[in-house]
C-alpha positions in Angstrom: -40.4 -14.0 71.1 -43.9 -14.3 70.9 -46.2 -16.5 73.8 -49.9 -17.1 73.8 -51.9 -16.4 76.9 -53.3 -20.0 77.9 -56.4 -17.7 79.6 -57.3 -15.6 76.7 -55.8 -17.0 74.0 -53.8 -14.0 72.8 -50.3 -13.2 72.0 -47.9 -11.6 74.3 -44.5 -10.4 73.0 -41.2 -10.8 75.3 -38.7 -8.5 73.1 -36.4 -7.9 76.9 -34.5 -9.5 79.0 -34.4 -13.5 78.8 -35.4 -13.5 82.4 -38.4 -11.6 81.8 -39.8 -14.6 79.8 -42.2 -16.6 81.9 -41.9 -20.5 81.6 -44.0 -21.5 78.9 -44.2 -25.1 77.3 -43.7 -25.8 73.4 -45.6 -27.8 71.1 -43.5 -30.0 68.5 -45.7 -31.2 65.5 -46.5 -32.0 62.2 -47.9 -29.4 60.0 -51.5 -29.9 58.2 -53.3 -28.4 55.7 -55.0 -25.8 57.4 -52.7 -24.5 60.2 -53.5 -21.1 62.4 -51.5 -18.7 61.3 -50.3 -15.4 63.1 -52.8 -13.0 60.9 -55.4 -15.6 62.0 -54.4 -15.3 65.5 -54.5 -11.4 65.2 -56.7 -10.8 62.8 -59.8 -13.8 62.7 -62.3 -13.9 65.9 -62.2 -16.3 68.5 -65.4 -17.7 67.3 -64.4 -18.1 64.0 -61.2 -19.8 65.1 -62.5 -22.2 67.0 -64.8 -23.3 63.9 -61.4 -24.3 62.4 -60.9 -28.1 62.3 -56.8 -27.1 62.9 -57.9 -25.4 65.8 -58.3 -27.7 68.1 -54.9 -29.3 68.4 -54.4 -25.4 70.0 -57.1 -25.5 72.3 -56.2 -28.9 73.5 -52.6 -27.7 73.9 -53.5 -24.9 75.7 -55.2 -27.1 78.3 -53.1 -29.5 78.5 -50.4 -26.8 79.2 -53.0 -25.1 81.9 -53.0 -27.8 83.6 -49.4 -28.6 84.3 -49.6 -25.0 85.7 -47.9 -23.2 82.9 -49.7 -19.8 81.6 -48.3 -19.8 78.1 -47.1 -21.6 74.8 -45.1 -21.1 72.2 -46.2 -22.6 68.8 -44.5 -22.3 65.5 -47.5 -22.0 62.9 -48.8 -18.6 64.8 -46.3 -17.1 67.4 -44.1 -16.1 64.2 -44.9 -13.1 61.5 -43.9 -15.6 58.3 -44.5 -12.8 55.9 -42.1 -10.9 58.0 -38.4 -12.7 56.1 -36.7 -11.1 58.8 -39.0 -12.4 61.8 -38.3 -15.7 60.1 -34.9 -15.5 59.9 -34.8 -14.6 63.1 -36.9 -17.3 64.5 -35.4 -19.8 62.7 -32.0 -19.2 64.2 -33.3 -18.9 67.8 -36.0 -22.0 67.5 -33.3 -24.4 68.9 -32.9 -22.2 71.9 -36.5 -21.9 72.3 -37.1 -25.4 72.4 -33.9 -25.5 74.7 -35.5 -22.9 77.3 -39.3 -24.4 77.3 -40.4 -25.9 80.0 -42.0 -28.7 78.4 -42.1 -30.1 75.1 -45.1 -31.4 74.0 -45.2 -33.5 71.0 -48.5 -34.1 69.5 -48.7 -37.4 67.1 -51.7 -36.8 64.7 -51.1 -40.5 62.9 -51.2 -42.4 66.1 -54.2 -43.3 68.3 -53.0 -45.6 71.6 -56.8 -46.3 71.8 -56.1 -49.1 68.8 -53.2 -50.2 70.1 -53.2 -53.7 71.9 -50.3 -54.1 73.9 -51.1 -51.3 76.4 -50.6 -52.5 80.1 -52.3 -49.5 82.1 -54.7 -46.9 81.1 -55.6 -44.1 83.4 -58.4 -42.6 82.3 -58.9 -39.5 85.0 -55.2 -38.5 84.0 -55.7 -39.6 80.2 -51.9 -41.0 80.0 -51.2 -45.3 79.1 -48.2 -47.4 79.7 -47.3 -49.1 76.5 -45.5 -52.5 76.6 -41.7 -52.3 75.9 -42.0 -54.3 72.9 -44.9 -51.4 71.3 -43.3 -49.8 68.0 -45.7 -48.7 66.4 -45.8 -44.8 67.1 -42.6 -44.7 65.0 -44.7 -45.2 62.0 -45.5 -41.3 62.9 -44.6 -39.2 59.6 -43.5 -36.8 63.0 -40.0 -39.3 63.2 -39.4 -38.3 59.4 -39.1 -34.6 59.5 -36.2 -32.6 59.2 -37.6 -30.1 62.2 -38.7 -32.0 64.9 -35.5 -33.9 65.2 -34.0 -30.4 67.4 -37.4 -30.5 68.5 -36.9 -33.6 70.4 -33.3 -33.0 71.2 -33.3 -29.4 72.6 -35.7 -29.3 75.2 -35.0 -30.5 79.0 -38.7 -32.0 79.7 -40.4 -34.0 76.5 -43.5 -35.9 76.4 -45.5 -37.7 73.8 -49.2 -37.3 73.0 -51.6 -39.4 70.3 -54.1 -37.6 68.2 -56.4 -37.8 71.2 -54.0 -35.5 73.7 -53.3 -39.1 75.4 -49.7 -39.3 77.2 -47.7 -42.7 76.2 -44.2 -41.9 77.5 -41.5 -39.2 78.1 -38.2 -39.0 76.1 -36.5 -39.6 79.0 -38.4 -42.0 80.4 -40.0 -45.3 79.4 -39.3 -44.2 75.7 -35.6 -43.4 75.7 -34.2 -47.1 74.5 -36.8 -47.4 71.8 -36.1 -43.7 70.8 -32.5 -43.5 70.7 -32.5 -47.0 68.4 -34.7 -46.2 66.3 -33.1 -42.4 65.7 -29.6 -43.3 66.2 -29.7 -40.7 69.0 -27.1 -41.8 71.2 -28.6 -42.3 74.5 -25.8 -40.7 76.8 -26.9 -37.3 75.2 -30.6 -37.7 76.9 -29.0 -39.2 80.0 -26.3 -36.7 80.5 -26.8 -34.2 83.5 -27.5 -30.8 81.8 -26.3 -28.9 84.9 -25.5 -29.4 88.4 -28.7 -29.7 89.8 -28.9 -32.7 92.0 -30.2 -35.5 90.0 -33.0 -36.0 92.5 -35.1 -33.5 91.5 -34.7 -33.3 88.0 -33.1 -31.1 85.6 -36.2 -30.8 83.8 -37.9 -28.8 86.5 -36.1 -24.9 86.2 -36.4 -23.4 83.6 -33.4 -21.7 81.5 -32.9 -18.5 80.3 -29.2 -17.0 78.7 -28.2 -20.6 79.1 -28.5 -20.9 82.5 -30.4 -23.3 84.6 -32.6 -21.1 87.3 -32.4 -24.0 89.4 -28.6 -24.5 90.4 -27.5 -21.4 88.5 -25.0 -23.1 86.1 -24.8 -23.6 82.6 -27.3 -25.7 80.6 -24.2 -27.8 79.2 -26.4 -29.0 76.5 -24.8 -26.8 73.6 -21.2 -28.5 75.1 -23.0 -32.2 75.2 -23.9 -31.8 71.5 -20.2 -30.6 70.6 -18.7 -33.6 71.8 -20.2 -35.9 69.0 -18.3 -36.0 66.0 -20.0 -34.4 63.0 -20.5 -37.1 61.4 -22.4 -38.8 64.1 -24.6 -36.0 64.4 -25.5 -35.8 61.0 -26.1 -39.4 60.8 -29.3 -38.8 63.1 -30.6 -36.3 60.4 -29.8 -38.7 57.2 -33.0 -40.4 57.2 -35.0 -37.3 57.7 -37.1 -35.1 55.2 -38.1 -31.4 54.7 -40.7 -29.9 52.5 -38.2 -27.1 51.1 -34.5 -27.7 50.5 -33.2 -25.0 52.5 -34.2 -26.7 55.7 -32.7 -29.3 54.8 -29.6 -27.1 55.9 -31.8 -24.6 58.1 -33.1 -27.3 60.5 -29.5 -28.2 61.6 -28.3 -24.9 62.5 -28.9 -25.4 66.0 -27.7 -28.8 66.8 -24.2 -27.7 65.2 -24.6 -24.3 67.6 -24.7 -22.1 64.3 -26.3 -18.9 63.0 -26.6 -18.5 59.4 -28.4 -16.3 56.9 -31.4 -17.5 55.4 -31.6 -17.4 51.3 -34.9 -19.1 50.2 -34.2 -19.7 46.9 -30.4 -21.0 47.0 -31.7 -24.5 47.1 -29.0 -27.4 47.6 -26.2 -24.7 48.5 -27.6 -24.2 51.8 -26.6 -27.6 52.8 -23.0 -27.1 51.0 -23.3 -23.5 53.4 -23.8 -25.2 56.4 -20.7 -27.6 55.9 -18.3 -24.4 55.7 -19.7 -22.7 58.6 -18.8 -26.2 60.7 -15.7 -26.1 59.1 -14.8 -23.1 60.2 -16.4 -23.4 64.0 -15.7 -26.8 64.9 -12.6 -27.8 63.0 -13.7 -31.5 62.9 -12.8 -33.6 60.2 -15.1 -36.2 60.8 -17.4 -33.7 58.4 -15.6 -35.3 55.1 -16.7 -38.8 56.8 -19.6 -39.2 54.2 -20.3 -41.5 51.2 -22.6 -41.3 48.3 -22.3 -42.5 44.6 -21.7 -39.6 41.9 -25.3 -39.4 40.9 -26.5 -38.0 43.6 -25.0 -34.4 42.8 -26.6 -32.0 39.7 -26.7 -33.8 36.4 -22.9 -34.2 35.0 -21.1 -33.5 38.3 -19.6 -35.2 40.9 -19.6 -34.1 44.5 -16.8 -32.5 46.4 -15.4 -32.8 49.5 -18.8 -32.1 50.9 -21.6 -33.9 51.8 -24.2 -33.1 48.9 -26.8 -33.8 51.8 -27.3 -35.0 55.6 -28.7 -38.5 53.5 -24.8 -38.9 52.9 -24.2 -39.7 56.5 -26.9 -42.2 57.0 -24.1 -44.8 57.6 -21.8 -43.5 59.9 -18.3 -44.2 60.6 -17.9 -45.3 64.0 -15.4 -43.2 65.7 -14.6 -42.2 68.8 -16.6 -39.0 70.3 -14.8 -36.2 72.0 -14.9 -37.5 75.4 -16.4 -40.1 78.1 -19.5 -39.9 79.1 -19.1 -41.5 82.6 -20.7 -38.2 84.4 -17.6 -37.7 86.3 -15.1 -36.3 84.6 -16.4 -33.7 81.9 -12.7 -32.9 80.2 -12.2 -33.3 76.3 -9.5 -34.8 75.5 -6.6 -32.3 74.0 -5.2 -34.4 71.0 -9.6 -35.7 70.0 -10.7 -35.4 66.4 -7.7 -33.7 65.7 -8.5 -31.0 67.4 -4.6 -30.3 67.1 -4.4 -30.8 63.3 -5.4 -27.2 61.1 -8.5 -27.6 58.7 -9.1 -24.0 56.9 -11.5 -23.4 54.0 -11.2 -21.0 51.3 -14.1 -19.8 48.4 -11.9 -23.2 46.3 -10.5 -26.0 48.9 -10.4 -27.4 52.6 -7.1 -27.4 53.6 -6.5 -29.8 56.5 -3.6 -31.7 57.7 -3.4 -35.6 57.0 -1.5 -38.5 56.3 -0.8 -38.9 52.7 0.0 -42.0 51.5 0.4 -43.3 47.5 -2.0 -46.4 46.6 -3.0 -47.9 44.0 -6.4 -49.1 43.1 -8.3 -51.3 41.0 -11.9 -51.7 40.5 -12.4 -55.7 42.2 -13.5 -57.9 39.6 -12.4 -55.8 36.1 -9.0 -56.3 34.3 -8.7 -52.6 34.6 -5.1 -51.4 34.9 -4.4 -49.9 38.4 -4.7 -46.3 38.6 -2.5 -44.5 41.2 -4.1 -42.3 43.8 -3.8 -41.3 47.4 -5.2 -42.3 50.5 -6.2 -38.9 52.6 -5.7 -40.7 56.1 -7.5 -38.7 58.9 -6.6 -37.9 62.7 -9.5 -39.8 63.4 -9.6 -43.2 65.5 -12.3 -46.1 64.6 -14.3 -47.0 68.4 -13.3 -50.1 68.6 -9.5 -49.8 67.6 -7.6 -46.8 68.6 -5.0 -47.5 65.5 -7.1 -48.0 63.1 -8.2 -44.4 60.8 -10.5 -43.8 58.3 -9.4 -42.6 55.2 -10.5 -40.7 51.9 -9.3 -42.0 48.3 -7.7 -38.9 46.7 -6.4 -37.8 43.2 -3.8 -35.1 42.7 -4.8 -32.5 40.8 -1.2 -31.5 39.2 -1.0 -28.6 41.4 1.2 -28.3 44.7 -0.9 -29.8 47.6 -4.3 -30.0 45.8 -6.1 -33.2 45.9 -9.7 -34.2 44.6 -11.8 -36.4 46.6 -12.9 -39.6 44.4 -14.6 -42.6 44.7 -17.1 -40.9 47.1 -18.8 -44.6 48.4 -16.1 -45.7 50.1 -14.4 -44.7 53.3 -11.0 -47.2 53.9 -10.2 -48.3 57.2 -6.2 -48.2 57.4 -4.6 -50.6 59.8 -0.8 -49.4 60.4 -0.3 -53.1 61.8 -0.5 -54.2 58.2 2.5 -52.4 55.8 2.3 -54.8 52.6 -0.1 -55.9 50.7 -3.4 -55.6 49.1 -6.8 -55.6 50.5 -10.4 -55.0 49.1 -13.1 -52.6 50.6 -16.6 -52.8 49.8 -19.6 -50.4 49.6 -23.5 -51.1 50.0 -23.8 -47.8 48.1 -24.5 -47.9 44.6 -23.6 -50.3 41.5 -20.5 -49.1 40.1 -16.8 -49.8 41.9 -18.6 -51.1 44.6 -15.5 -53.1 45.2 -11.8 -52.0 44.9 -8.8 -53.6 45.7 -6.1 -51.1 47.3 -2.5 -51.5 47.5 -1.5 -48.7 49.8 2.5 -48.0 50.5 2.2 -46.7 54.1 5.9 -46.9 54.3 6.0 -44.0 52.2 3.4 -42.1 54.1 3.7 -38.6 55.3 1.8 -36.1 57.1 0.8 -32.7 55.4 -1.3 -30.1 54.9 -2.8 -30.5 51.7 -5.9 -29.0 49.7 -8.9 -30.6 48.7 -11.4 -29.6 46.5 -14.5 -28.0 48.0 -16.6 -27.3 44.8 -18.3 -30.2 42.3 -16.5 -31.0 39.5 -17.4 -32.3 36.4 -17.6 -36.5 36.5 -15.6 -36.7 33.4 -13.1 -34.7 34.1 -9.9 -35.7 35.1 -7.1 -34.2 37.5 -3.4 -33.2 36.2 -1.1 -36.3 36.6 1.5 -36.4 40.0 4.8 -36.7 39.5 4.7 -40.1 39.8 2.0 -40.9 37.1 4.0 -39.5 34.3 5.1 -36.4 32.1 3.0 -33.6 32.1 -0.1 -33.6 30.1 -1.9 -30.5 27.8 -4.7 -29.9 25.6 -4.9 -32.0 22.9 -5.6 -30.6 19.0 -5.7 -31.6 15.3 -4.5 -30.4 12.8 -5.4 -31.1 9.4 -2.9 -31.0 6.2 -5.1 -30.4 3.6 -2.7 -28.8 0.9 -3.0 -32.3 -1.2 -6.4 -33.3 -1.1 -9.3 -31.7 0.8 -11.0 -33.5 3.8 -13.0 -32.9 6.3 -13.2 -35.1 10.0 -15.7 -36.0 12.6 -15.0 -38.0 16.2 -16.5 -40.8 16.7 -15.3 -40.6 20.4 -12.0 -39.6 22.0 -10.4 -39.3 24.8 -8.9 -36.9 25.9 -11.0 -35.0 24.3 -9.6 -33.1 21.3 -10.3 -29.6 20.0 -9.7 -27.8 16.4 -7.8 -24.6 16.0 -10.4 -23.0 13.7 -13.2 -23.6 16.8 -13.7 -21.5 19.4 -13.0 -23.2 22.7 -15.8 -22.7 25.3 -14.2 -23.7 28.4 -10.6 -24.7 29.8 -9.5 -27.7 28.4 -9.9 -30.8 30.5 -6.9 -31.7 32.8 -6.5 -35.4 32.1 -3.3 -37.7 33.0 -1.5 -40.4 31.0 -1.5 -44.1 31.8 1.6 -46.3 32.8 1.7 -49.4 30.3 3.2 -52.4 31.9 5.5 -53.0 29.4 8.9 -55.3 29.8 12.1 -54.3 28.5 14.7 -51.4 29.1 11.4 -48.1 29.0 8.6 -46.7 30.5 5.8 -46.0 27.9 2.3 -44.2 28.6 -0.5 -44.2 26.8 -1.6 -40.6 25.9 -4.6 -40.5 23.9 -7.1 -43.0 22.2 -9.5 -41.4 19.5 -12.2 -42.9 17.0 -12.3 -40.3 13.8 -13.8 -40.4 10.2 -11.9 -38.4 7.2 -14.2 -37.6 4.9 -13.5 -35.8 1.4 -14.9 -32.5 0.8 -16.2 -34.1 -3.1 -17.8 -36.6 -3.4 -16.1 -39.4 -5.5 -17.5 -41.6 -7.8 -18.2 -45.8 -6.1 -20.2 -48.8 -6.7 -19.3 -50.1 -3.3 -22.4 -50.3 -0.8 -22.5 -47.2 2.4 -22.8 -48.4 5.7 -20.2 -47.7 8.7 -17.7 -49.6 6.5 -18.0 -48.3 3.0 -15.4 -46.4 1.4 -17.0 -44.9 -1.4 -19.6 -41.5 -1.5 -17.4 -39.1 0.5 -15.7 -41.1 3.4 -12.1 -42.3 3.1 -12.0 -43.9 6.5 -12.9 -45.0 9.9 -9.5 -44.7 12.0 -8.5 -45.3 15.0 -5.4 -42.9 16.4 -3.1 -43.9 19.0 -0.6 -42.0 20.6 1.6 -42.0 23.8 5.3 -41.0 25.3 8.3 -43.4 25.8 11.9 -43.6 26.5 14.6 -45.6 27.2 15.8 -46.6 30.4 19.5 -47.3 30.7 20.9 -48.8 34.1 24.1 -48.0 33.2 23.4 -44.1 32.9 22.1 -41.8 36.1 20.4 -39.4 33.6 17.1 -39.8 32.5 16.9 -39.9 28.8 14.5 -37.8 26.4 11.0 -38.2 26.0 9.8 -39.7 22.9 6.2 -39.4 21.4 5.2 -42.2 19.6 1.3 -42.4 17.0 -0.1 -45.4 15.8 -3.5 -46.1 13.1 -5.4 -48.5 13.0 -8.9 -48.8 10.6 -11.3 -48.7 13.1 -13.3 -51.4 12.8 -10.6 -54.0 12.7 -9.3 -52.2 15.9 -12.7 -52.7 17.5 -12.5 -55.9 16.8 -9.3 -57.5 17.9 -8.1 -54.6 20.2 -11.5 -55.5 22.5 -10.5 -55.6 26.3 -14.2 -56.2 28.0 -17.9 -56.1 27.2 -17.7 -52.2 27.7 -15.3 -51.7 25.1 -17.4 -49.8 22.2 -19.5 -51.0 19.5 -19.1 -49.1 16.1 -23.2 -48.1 16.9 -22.4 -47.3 19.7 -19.9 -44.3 18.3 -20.4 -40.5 19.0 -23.4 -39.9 16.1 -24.5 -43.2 14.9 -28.3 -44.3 15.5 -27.3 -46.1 18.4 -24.8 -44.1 20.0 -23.7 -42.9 23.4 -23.8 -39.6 25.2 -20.1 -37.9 25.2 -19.6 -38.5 28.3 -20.0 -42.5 28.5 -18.1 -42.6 25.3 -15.3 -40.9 26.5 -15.6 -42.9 30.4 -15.2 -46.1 28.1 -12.6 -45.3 26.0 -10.2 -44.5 28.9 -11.3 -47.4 30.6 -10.1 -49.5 27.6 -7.2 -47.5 27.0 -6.3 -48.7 30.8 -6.8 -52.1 29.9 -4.6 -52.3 26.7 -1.8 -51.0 29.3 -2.0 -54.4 31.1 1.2 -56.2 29.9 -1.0 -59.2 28.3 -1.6 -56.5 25.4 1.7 -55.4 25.1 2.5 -57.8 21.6 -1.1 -57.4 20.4 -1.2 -56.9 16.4 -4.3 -55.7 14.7 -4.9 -57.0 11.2 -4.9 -54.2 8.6 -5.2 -54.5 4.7 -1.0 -54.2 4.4 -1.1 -57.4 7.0 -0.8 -57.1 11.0 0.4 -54.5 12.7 1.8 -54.2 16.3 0.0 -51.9 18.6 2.4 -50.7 20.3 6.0 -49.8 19.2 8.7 -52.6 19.5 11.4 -49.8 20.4 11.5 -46.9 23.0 13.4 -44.6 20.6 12.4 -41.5 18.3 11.2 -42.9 15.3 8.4 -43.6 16.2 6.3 -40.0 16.0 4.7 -41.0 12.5 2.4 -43.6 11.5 0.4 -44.3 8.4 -1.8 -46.2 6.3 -3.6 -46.8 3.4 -6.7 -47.6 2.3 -7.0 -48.2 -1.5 -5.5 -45.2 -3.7 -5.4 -43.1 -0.8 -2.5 -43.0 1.9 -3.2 -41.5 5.5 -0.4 -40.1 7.4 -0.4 -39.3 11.2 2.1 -37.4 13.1 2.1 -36.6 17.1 3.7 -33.6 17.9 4.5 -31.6 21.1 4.7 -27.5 21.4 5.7 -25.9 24.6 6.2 -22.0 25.2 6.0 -20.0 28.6 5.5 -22.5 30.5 2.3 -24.0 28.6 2.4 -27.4 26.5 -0.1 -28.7 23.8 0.3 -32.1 21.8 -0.7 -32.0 18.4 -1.8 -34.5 15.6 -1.2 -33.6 12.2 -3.0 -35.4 9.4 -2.4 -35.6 6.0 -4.4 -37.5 3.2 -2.5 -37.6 -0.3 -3.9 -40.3 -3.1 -7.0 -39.7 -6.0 
């Protein structure tokens, strides 16, 4: 590292042995506009330094620093080569030690003047220090307490003292400070009052220096890398959520030595770094209190939704509140063997975490909505909440139709599970974002397990959905239609669909979306699920003759019809019989207005402006979110006898039978007849359904 001389005011380099370095104190600030760089240091004179406005926060440093009897700082805008990226990288991954090995901090506030403060108590002039009253806050209006860098800059050195714009000392980290700091950081306070060796506490850890991570003083190791690691994750990212850095990388960068890491620097990689930083924890610490984060969807790159992990440290700014490692009591230092789940195995690969948990099935509804419940999984940790040692947190999980691999969803919520309480429902709430801010969950602990499962490490698209779980149904494919146009020529456009649907004559650009069917609640001796729900308009290929008026519901020009298709799965259940019987497919049309109309479940339900290309329409996405939110809905069993009026009278929605007969649906619309037909072709070990449509008629 680099020091400069506090006599000449030039910099010495210390490339050796750690011991070699003399004890030098550490300024911790705020950058301005003009800062002194190493080439100015090296190249600029002394006279035309010193006519630099930024240089006198050095010069004051360096006196301030002579007279504590230290012969040398270390300061971060000119002891470091920044053009050098391997200086910096270097620098950057050894700052926390530095810090850790001064010392004395000195951190210079240049938004705060004590001399226009009014609740000081003393002022010593000679010494230029003040006592501020306990009740004084108003320092942590510094824009010092909102960077991402100074927060290792307060935590890793031994001796740290505060300064206002002025050089005046108000108070030591450690001393008349430390309650104010740690609430107003969320610092826990045991980690400032913890011994850092086994120096008596009489005369001060803060007075040896270190060097190789040992205290010259008592000659024993400066436990503060050990102190640090026996906070959960979590917790120590919480003290980072609320903090700021001018470049995204740091974001990450800045962390590296509270979490005891060395990484690579990539300027240029952007929110990855933070994503980078998660997996090396993983991998060191093992802790899963790194998943214990919650944010809404939106917070990740446009159309995605995050994955397992934290998109940033702002995820963490409301931490669960488990239990740490071990005791601080200053007596007995061991970590307890079973903590964290320091037992339990948490791997990551380039696609998952894989981490042992309790799995548990649950279903969950959106509080408030007549939504159908969806079925999901509770991800229950080997974590313990502070103030109950039986009570875990827990992650809301979707199976992903593959063996052990789960998706993380609902990212705002972390569940609390009670073992105490076996039946029944309860509801979790969320200060985080608009949307499902409320849920009620019916978990089935009875039938929970503990396994080593997968979860998803990358984003995934928001819309997409996960493969169904054995329990949620048959299995699902791509979905395609097919157009019979051997007796009259058409043509088709969606109006919205989900799933979505392709065409054989298109060119598929990516894998077709994984998406599940939904359980109706139907009575009777079945099981039916709702497959897919899609909005389409035939069209003829020549134009036809017609007086009638155009609009979304004229029949004339070159439209034949607005049509809504409905498909699904059934069969029979007989008590009497062990085997299951057959799957049946059954299709349903409607004209799609009249559909809108009486098949409405909510105010989110579509609009026909609202449709994929009218002049009012919705982005793909929020069409398709809607429709399978209303295809959910007209699963409850208060849908179950709907009928829809159609031109040939009213027509059931649903079929009144669980058999085979009920694969074809059609329907007319003046001299033209529309037939639908839902089909399903498997081959090695692949499945797609098909709808076949055929329009006959003049």
């Amino acid at each position: 590292m680099r020091l400069l001389n506090v006599v000449d005011e030039r910099l010495e380099s210390f490339f050796g042995d750690e011991n070699e370095i003399p004890p030098y104190g550490i300024l911790s600030h705020r950058w301005g506009k003009d800062e002194i760089t190493f080439q100015d240091l090296t190249q600029a004179s002394l006279q035309d330094l010193q006519g630099r406005q930024s240089f006198s926060k050095i010069w004051d440093l360096l006196d301030r620093a002579d007279k504590d009897g230290l012969s040398y700082v270390w300061i971060d805008t000119c002891c470091i080569d920044k053009t050098s990226s391997a200086e910096l990288s270097e620098a950057i991954n050894s700052m926390f030690r530095w810090y850790q090995q001064s010392a004395k901090c000195y951190v210079y506030l240049d938004d705060f003047d004590t001399s226009l403060n009014s609740n000081i108590i003393h002022y010593e002039l000679a010494e230029r220090y003040v006592v501020l009253d306990e009740s004084e806050i108003s320092f942590f209006d510094s824009l010092w307490f909102t960077r991402g860098w100074t927060l290792q800059e307060l935590i890793a050195p031994r001796n740290v003292e505060f300064y206002d714009k002025n050089w005046v000392s108000f108070g030591t980290r450690d001393g008349t400070l430390l309650d104010r700091i740690c609430q107003r950081t969320g610092i826990w306070p045991q980690l400032f009052r913890e011994p850092r060796c086994a120096c008596p506490s009489f005369i001060g850890h803060s007075v040896f220096a270190v060097r190789d991570g040992i205290c010259a003083g008592c000659q024993g190791l400066d436990t503060l890398p050990q102190t640090l690691d026996s906070f959960a994750v979590s917790i120590k990212m919480s003290w980072a959520s609320s903090r700021i850095t001018t470049r995204k990388e740091d974001a990450a960068y800045c962390l590296l030595g509270l979490f005891n890491l060395n990484m690579p620097l990539l300027y240029g990689e952007g929110d990855k770094a933070f994503l980078r930083l998660q997996e090396a924890i993983v991998r060191q610490s093992k802790d899963q209190s790194v998943l214990l984060w919650r944010a809404r969807p939106d917070v990740a790159p446009q159309g995605f939704a995050p994955g397992c992990l934290a998109p940033s440290s702002s995820a963490f700014k409301e931490p669960v509140h488990i239990l740490g490692r071990r005791v601080f009591n200053r007596v007995d230092k061991k970590y307890e063997a079973n903590f964290l789940g320091n037992l339990a195995t948490m791997e990551i690969t380039d696609t998952a975490i894989r981490t042992s948990l309790w799995i548990c099935p649950c279903k969950v509804v959106p509080d408030g909505t007549q939504t159908a419940s969806r079925n999901l999984w509770l991800g229950i940790m080997h974590l313990a909440y502070d103030d109950d040692y039986l009570v875990r947190p827990a992650l809301l999980l979707e199976y992903m139709g593959t063996v052990d691999m789960y998706r993380r969803v609902y990212h705002q919520h972390i569940v609390p599970i009670n073992p105490r309480i076996t039946r029944g429902s309860f509801v979790v709430e969320s200060s985080i974002g608009e949307v499902d801010r409320r849920l009620s969950l019916t978990p089935s602990l009875g039938e929970a397990t503990k396994k080593d499962i997968s979860i998803l490490l990358q984003q995934s698209p928001i819309n997409a959905t996960a493969g169904p779980s054995p329990e949620e149904g048959p299995e699902t494919g791509p979905v395609y239609f097919v157009l019979d146009k051997q007796k009259l020529d058409f043509a088709m456009d969606s109006g919205g669909s989900h799933p979505p649907f392709s065409r054989y004559q298109g060119r598929a650009t990516q894998i077709p979306s994984r998406w599940a069917f939904q359980r109706c609640q139907h009575k009777g001796d079945g099981e039916r699920y709702f497959g897919g729900i899609h909005f389409v308009d035939f069209m003829l290929e020549f134009p036809v003759r017609s007086n009638l008026v155009q609009g979304p519901n004229a029949q004339g020009v070159n439209r034949f019809a607005y049509t809504a298709v409905i498909w699904g799965i059934h069969r029979e259940v007989l008590k009497e019989s062990t085997d299951p019987s057959p799957w049946h497919l059954w299709c349903r049309v409607f004209d799609l207005h009249s559909f809108i109309e009486h098949a409405r479940t909510s105010n989110e339900d579509l609009q026909p402006n609202q449709l994929y290309g009218e002049i009012d329409g919705l982005s793909a996405g929020e069409i398709q979110k809607r429709m399978k939110n209303q295809r959910s809905r007209l699963c409850l069993a208060e849908y179950e006898k709907l009928e829809i009026p159609q031109a040939s009278g009213p027509k059931a929605l649903f079929p009144c039978s669980y058999g085979d007969s009920w694969a074809e649906d059609n329907m007319s619309d003046g001299g033209r007849h529309l037939a639908a037909k839902v089909a399903l072709v498997e081959g090695l070990g692949r499945r797609v359904f098909e709808l076949h449509i055929k329009i006959t008629g003049s």
